[in-house]
LONUZA-800514 format. One line per 4 residues: number of its first residue (from 1); for each residue x, y, z of N, C-alpha, C. Coordinates in steps of 0.05 Angstrom, whole numbers. Layout:
NUM) X Y Z X Y Z X Y Z | ... $
//
This chain:
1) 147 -491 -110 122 -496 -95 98 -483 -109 | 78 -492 -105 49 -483 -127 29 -487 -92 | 10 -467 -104 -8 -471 -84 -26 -502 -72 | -19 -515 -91 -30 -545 -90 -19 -557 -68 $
5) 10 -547 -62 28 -551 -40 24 -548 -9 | -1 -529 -6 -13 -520 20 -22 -521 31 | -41 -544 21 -62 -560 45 -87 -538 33 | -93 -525 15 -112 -507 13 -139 -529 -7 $
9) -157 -518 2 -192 -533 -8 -195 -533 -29 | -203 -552 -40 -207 -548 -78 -222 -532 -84 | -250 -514 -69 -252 -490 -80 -246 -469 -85 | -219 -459 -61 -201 -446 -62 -176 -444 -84 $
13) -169 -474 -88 -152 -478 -112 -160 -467 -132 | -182 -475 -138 -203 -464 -175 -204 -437 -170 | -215 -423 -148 -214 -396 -147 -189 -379 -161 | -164 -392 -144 -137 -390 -144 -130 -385 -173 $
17) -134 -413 -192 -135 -419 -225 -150 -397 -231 | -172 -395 -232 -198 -370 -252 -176 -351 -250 | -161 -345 -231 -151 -317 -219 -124 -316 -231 | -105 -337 -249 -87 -341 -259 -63 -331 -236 $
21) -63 -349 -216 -52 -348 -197 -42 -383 -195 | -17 -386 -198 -5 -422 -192 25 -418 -165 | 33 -398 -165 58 -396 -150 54 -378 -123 | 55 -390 -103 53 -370 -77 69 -359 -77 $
25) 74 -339 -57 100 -316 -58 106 -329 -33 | 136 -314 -23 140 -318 -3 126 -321 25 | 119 -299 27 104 -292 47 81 -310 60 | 67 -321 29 42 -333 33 55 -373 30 $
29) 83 -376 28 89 -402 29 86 -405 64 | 97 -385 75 101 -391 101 78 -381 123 | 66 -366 111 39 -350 132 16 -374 136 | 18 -377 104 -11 -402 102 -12 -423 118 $
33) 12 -438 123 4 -469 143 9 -460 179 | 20 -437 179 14 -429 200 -14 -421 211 | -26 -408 198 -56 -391 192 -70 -421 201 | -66 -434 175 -88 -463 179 -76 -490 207 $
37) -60 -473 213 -51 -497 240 -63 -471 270 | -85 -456 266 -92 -442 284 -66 -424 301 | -51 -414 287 -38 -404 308 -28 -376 298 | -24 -361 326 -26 -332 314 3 -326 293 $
41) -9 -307 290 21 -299 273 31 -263 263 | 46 -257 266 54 -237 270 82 -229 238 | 69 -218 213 84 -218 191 88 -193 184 | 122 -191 183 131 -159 177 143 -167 150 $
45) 133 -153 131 135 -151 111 126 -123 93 | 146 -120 67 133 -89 52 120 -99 37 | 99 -73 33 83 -80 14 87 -90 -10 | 66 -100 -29 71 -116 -53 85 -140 -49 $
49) 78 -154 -21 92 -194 -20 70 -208 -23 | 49 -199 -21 24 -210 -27 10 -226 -3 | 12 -199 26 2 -208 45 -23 -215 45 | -40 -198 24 -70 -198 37 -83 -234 32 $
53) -68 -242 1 -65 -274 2 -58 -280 28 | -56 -281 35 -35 -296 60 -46 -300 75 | -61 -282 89 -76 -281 103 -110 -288 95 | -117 -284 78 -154 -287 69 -151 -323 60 $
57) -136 -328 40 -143 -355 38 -139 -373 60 | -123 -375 82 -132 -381 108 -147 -387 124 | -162 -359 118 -190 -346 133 -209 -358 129 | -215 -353 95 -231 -378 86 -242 -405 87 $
61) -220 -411 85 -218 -441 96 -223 -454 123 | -212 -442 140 -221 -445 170 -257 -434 173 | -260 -412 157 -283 -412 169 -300 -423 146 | -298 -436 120 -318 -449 110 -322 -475 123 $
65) -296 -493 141 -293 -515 153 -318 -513 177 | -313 -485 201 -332 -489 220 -360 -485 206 | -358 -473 184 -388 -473 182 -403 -498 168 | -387 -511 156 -391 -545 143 -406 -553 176 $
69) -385 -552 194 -380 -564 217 -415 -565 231 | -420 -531 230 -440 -520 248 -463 -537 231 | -468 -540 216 -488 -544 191 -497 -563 195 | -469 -587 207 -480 -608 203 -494 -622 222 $
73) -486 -597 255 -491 -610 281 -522 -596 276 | -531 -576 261 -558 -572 260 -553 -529 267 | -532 -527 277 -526 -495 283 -522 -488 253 | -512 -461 261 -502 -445 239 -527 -426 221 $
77) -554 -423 235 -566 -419 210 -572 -387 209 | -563 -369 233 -554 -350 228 -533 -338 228 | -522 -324 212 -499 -310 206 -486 -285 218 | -472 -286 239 -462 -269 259 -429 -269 249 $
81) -416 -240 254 -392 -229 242 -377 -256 260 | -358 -266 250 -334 -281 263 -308 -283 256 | -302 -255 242 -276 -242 226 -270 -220 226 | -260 -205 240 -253 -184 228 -231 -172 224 $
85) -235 -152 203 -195 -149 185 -207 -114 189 | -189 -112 211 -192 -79 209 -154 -62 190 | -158 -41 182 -144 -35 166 -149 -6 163 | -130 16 153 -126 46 157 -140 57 147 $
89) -142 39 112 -147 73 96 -178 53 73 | -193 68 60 -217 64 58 -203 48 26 | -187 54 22 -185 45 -11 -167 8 -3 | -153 7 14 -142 -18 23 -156 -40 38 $
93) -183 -28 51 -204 -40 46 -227 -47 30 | -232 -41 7 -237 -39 -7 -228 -62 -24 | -201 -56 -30 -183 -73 -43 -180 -109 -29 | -186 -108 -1 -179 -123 20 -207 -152 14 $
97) -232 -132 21 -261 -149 11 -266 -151 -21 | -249 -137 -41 -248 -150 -69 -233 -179 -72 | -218 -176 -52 -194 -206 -57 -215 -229 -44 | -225 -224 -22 -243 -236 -10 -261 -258 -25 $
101) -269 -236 -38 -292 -242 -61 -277 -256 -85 | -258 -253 -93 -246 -266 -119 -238 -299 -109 | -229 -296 -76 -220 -328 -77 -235 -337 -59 | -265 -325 -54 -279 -343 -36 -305 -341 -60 $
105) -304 -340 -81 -326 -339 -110 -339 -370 -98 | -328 -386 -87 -340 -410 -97 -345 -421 -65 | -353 -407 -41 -352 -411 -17 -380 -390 -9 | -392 -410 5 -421 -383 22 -414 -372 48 $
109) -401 -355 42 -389 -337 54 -393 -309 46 | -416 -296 73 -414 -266 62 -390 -245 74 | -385 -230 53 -365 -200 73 -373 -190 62 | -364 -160 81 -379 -135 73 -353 -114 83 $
113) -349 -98 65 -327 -74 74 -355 -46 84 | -334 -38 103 -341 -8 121 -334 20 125 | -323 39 113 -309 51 111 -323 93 116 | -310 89 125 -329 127 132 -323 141 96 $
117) -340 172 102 -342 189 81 -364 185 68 | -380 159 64 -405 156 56 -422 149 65 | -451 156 63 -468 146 78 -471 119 97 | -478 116 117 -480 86 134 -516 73 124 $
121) -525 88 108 -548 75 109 -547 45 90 | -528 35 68 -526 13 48 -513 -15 77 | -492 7 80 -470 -16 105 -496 -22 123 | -509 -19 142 -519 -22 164 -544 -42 141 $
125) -559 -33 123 -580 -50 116 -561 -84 111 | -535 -86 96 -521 -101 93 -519 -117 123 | -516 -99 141 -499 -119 173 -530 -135 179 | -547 -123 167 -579 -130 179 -579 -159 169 $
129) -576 -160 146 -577 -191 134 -553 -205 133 | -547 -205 152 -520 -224 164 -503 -231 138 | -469 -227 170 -446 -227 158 -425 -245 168 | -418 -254 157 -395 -263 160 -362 -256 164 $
133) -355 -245 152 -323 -231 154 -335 -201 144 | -318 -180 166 -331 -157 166 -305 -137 164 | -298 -127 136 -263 -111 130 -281 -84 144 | -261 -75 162 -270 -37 166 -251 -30 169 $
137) -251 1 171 -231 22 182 -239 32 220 | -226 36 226 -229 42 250 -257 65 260 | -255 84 241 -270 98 247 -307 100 250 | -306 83 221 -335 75 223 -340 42 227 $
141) -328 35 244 -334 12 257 -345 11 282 | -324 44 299 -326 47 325 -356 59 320 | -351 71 305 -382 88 303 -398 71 297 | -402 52 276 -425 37 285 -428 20 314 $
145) -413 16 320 -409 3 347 -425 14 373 | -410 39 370 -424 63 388 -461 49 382 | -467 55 357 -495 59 344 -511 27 350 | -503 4 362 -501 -20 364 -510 -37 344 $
149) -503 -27 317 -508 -42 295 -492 -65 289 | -459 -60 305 -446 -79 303 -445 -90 333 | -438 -121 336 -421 -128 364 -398 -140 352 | -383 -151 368 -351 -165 364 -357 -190 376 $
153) -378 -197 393 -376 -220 415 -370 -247 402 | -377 -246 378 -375 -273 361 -354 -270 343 | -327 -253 354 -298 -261 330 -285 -280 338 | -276 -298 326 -262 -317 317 -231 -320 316 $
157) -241 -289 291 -206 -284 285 -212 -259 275 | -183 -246 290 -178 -221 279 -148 -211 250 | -155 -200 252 -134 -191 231 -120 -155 235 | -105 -150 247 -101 -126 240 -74 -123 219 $
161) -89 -94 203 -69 -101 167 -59 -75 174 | -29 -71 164 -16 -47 159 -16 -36 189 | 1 -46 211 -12 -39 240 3 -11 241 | 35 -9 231 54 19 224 31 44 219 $
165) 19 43 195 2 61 187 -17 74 203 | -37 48 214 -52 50 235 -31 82 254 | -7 75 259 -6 87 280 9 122 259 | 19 114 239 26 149 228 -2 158 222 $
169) -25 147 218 -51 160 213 -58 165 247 | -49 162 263 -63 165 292 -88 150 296 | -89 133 286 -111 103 295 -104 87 315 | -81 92 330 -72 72 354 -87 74 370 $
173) -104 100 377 -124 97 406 -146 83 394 | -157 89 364 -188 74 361 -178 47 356 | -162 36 351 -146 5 353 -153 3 381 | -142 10 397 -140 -3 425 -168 -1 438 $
177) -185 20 428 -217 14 438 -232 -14 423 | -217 -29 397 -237 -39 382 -225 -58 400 | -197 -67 405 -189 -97 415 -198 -98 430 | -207 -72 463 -222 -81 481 -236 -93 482 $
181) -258 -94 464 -283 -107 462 -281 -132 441 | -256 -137 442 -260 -161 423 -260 -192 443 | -269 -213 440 -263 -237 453 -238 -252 470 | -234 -253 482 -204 -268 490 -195 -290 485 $
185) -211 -299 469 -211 -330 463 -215 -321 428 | -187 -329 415 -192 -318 389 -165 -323 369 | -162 -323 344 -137 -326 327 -131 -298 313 | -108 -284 322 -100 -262 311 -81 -263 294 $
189) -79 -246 278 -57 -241 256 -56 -209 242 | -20 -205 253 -15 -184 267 10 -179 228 | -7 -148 220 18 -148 200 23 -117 200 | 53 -112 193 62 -89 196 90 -85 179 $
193) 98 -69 158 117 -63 143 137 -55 163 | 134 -43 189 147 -26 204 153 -40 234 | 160 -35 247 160 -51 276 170 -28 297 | 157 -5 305 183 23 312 169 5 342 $
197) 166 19 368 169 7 392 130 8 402 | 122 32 390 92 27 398 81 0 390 | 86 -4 363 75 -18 351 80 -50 356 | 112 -49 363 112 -63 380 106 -81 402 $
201) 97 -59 421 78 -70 446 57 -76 435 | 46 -58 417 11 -66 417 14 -98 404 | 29 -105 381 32 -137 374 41 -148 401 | 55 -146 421 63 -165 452 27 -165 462 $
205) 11 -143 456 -8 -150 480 -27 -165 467 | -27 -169 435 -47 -182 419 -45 -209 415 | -16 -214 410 -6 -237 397 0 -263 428 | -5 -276 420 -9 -315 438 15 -322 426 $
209) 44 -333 431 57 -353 418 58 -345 393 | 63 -326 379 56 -315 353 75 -329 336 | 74 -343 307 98 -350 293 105 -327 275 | 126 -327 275 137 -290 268 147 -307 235 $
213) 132 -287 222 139 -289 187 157 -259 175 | 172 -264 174 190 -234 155 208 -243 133 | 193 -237 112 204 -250 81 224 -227 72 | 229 -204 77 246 -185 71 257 -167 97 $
217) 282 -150 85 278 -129 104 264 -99 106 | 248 -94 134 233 -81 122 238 -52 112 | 266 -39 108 274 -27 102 287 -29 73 | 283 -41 56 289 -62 30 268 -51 8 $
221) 286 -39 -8 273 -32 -33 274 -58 -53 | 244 -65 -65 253 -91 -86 276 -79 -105 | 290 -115 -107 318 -111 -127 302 -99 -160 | 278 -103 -171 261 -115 -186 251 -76 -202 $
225) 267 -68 -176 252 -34 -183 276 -13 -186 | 275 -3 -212 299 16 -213 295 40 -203 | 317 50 -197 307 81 -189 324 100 -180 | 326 127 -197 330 147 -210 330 174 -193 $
229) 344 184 -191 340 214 -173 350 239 -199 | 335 253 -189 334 289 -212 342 311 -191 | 365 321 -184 371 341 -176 349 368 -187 | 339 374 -176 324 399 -193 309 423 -174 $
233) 303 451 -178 299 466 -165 269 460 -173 | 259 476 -145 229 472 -133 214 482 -159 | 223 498 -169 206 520 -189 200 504 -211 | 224 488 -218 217 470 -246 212 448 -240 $
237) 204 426 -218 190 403 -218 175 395 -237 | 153 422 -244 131 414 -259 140 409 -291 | 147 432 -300 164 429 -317 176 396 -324 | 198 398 -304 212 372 -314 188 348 -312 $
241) 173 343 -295 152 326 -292 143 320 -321 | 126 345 -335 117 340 -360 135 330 -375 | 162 344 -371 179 335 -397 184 308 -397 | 189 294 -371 195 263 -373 166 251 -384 $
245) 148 255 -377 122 244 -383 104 246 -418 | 127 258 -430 139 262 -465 134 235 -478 | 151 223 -458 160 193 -468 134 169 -464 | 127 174 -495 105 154 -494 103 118 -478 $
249) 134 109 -479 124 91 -471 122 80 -446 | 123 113 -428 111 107 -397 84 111 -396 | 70 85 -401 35 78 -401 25 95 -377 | 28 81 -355 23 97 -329 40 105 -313 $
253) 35 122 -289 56 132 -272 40 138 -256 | 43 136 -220 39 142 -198 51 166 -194 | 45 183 -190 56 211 -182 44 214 -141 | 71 213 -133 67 227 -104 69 258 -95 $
257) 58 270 -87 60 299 -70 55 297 -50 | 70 321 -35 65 316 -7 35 323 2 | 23 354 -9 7 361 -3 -24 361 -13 | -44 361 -8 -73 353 -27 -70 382 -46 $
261) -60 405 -39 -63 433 -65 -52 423 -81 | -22 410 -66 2 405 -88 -10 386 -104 | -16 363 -102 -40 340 -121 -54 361 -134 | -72 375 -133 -92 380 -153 -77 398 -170 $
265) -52 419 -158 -40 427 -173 -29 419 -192 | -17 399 -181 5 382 -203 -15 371 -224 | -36 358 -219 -54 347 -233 -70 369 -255 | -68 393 -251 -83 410 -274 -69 422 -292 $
269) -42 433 -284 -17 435 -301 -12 405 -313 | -7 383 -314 -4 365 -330 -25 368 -351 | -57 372 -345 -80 370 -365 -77 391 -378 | -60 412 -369 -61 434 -394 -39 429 -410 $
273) -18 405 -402 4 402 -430 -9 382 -444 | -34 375 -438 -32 359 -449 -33 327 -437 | -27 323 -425 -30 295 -414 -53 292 -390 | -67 271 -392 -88 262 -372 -75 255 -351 $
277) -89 264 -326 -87 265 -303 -107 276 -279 | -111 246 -262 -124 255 -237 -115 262 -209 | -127 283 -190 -114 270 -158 -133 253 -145 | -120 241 -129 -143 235 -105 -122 241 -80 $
281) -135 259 -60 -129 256 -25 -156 260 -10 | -158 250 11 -169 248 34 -188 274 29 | -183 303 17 -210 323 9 -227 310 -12 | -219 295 -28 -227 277 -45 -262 262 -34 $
285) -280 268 -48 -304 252 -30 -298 219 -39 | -306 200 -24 -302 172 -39 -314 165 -66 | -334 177 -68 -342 166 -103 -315 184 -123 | -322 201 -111 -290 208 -131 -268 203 -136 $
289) -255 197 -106 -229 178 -101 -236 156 -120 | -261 135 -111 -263 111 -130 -261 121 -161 | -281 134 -164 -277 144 -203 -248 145 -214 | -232 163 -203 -203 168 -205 -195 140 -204 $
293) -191 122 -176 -169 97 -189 -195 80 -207 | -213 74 -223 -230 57 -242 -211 77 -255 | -211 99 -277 -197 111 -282 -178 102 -288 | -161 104 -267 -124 95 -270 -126 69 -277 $
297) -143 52 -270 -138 26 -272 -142 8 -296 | -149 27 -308 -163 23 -324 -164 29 -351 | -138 40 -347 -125 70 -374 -141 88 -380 | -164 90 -373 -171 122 -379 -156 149 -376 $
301) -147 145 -351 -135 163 -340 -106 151 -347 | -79 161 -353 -59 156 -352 -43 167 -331 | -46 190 -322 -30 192 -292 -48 199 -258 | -43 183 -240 -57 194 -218 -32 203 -207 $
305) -42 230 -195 -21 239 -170 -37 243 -147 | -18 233 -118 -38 230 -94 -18 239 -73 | -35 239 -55 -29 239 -28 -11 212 -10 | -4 218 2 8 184 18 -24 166 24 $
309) -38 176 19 -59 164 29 -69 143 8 | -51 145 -19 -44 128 -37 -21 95 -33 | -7 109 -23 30 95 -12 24 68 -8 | -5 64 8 -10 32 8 -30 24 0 $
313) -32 -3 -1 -70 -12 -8 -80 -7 -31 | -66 10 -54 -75 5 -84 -58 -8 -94 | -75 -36 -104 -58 -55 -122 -63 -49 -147 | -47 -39 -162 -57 -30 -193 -43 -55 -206 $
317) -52 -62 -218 -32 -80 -247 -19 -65 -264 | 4 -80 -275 33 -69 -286 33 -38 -290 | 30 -23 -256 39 0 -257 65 3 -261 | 79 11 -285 110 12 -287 129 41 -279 $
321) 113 53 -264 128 81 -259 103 92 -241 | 138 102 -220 126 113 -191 150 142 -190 | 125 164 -183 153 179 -187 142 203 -163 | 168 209 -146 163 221 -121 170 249 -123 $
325) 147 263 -138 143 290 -140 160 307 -114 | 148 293 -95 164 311 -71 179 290 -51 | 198 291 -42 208 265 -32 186 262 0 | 185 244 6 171 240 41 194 249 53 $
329) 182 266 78 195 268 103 201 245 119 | 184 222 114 184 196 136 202 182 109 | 226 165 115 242 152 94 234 114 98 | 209 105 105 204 88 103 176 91 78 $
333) 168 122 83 146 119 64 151 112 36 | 186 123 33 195 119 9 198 92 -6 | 196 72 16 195 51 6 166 38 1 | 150 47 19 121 42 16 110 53 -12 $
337) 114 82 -19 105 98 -49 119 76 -70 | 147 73 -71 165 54 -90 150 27 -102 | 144 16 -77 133 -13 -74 102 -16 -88 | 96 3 -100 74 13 -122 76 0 -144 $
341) 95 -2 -158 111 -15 -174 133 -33 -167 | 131 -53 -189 156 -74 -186 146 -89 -164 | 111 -99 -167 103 -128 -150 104 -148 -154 | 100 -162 -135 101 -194 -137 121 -204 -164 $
345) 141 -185 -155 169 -198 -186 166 -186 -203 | 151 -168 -215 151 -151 -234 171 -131 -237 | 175 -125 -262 200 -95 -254 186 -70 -260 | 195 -54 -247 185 -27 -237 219 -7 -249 $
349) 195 19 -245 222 44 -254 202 64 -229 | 223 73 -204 212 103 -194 235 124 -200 | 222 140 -209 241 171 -214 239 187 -182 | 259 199 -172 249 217 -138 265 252 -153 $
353) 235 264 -153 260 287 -158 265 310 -126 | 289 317 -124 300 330 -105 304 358 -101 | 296 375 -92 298 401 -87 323 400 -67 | 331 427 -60 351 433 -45 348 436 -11 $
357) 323 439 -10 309 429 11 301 406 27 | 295 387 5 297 364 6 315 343 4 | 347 358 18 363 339 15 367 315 40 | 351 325 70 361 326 88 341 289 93 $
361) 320 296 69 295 272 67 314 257 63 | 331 263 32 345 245 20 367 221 37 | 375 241 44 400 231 68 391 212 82 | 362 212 94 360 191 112 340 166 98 $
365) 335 171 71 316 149 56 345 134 46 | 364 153 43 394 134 35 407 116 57 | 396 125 76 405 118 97 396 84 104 | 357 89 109 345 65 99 347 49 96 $
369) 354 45 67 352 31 48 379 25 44 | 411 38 54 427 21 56 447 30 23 | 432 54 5 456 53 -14 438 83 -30 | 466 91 -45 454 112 -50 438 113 -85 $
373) 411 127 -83 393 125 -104 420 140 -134 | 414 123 -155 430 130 -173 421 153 -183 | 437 179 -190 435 205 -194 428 211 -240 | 410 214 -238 408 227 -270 418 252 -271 $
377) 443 252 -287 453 277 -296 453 291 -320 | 460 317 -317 460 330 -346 427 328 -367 | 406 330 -336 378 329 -348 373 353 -355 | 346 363 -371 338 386 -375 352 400 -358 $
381) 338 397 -336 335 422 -313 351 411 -283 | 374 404 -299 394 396 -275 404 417 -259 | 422 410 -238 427 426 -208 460 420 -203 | 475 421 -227 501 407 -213 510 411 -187 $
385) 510 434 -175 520 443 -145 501 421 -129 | 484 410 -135 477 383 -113 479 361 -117 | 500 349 -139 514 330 -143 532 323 -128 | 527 296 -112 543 294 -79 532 294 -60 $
389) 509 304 -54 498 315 -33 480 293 -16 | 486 285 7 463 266 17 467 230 8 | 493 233 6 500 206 11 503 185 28 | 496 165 29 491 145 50 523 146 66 $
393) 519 129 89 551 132 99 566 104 83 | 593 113 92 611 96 85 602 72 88 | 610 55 60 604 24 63 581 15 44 | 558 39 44 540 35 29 545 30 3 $
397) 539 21 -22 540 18 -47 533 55 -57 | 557 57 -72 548 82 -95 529 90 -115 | 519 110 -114 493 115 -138 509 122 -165 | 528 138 -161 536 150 -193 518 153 -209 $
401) 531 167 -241 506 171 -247 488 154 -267 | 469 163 -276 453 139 -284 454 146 -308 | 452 128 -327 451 112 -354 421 130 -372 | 404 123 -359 373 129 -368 377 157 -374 $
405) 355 155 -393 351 182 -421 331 196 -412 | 317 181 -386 297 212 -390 297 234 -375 | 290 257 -390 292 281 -381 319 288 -389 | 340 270 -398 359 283 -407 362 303 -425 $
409) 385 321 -425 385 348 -430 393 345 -462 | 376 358 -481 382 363 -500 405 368 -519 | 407 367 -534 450 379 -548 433 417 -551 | 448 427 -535 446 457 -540 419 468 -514 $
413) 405 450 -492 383 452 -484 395 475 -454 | 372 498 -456 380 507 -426 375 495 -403 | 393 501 -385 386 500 -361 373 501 -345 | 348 504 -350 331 530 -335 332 533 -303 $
417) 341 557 -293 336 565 -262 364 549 -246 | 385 545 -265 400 543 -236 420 563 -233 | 419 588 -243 432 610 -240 421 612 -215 | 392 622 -205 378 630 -179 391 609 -160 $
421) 392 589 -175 402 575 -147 427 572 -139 | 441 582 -157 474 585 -145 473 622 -128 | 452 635 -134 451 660 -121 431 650 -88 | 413 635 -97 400 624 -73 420 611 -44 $
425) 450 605 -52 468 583 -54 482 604 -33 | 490 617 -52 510 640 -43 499 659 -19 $
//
């Protein structure tokens, strides 16, 4: 199937072409004629299926149609919001109104993204000269709202993206103030990697007859992404970190931490071996966050390490390595950080290295995901006494150990630090 297949507008198509885009993904074979047959739709899917397609060229289309429509009855000649795609985190919007822009290039159609941490004075002169599709985050939406720069009375269609997130960031209450005020008469489309029971209801109270799209499971690591576990004590992370990152021909690498010290930490010890590296988290001001991924994106920078506040919503191109400095406590995030790499069919490598602390993460991301992560042994700064540990239950597929050379241990190379930890042990 090729996008030609979709019922989609020939300016959309050429957009599609410029953009060297000919094959829909899953997601977007089945979201799209639903989208354009007006009806809601409700798609659980992990990241990297290529929802935000899925949903925008749709969008487009329907609303370049009413506005053909309005134009011709003599309406339309001012421009009031009649879209909106609310979403968690400032960089996934961001990312959300760039796509916008790439496949509506050839459509008069304005959007405008919203996002807190920077001034409201550019956004608000923007809402002044009318909008069309309006991407925000919850926070400075409500706040302009409060400020009555924005109304909702004229949406159309809504979109809520990443609804799971929404709710581990604690945005479920400013969600449920924005829908109040939204129209009742309207086309929603409801997407979420996750489905736990809140999130749940809030899709029952949004969704009309919703046609339910789920191209994977959402507990499903792509087949497309290898990935590697390092037994290793807390003390040498860094250590082993640099040492895998030796190997020239890992171009880039996503580095996760749990914590924003731990990011800038991790990130200044790498610049003193030697290798470039930025953080970005949420202390991060936004021009900086932005600098850092132009940066990454761009190879200036060769490694970013972040916060989860990374995990979704940056689409980097052929990022080939994701590697989970500290494993997540939540074992779905693990698939969210993973899903960084190895998109839309691409192959991916994540490395997870493991402390002894961190077995209990392990256990239940094995759990997950249904098999256990293959174990790198006999690395530098291996841990044999946690060989075994935190295996999925019976039935699952075996990790054994893994094949791959990096970080492997030298002919004659110490150990370093797992004496302490067989005394830590004991």
């Amino acid at each position: 199937m090729s996008f030609n297949d979709l019922s989609l507008i020939e300016p959309i198509l050429t957009a599609l072409s410029e953009e060297g885009y000919t094959t829909p993904t899953p997601i977007q074979q089945q979201a799209i004629p639903s989208v354009l047959a007006r009806k809601d739709l409700l798609g659980c899917a992990q990241t990297g299926t290529g929802k935000t397609a899925a949903f925008s060229l749709p969008l487009l289309q329907l609303m370049h149609e009413e506005q053909k429509a309005e134009r011709a009855s003599g309406r339309g000649a001012q421009r009031r919001i009649r879209a909106l795609i609310l979403t968690p985190t400032r960089e996934l919007a961001i990312q959300i109104e760039q796509s916008l822009k790439a496949y509506g290039r050839h459509l008069d159609l304005r959007h405008l993204v919203i996002f807190g941490g920077v001034s409201q004075y550019h956004q608000v002169g923007a809402l002044r000269q009318g909008v069309d599709i309006l991407v925000a985050t919850p926070g400075r939406l409500l706040d302009l709202m409060n400020q009555r720069f924005i109304s909702l009375q004229d949406i159309s269609y809504f979109i809520l993206d990443e609804a799971d997130r929404m709710l581990d960031m604690g945005f479920v209450h400013d969600v449920r103030r924005i829908i109040s005020k939204l129209p009742a008469k309207r086309q929603t489309l409801f997407f979420s990697a996750t489905m736990p029971p809140e999130i749940q209801q809030l899709a029952n109270i949004l969704l009309q007859q919703p046609v339910k799209v789920e191209v994977t499971p959402v507990s499903s690591t792509a087949e497309t992404i290898q990935q590697h576990l390092y037994y290793v004590e807390k003390q040498n992370k860094r250590p082993l970190l640099a040492h895998i990152l030796q190997d020239e021909s890992i171009k880039t690498a996503l580095v996760f931490s749990r914590t924003k010290h731990g990011a800038d930490k991790i990130a200044r010890e790498l610049a003193k071996a030697g290798i470039r590296a930025e953080a970005i988290h949420g202390n991060k001001s936004q021009n900086a966050r932005q600098a850092a991924l132009h940066n990454f994106k761009t190879r200036r920078t060769r490694i970013l390490v972040a916060t989860d506040i990374a995990a979704r919503g940056i689409d980097i191109d052929e990022l080939t390595h994701v590697i989970n400095y500290d494993l997540p406590n939540v074992p779905e995030t693990y698939v969210h950080r993973i899903g960084r790499t190895g998109r839309a069919g691409a192959n991916g490598i994540a490395f997870s290295f493991c402390d002894y602390e961190e077995k209990i993460y392990l256990k239940d991301i094995q759990k997950l995901i249904g098999k256990a992560v293959p174990v790198v042994k006999d690395h530098l700064y291996d841990v044999p006494l946690m060989h075994g540990v935190s295996q999925p239950a019976a039935g699952s597929s075996t990790g054994g150990s893994s094949s791959s050379s990096y970080g492997s241990r030298r002919s004659g190379g110490k150990k370093s630090g797992s004496r302490s930890f067989t005394q830590q042990r004991a």
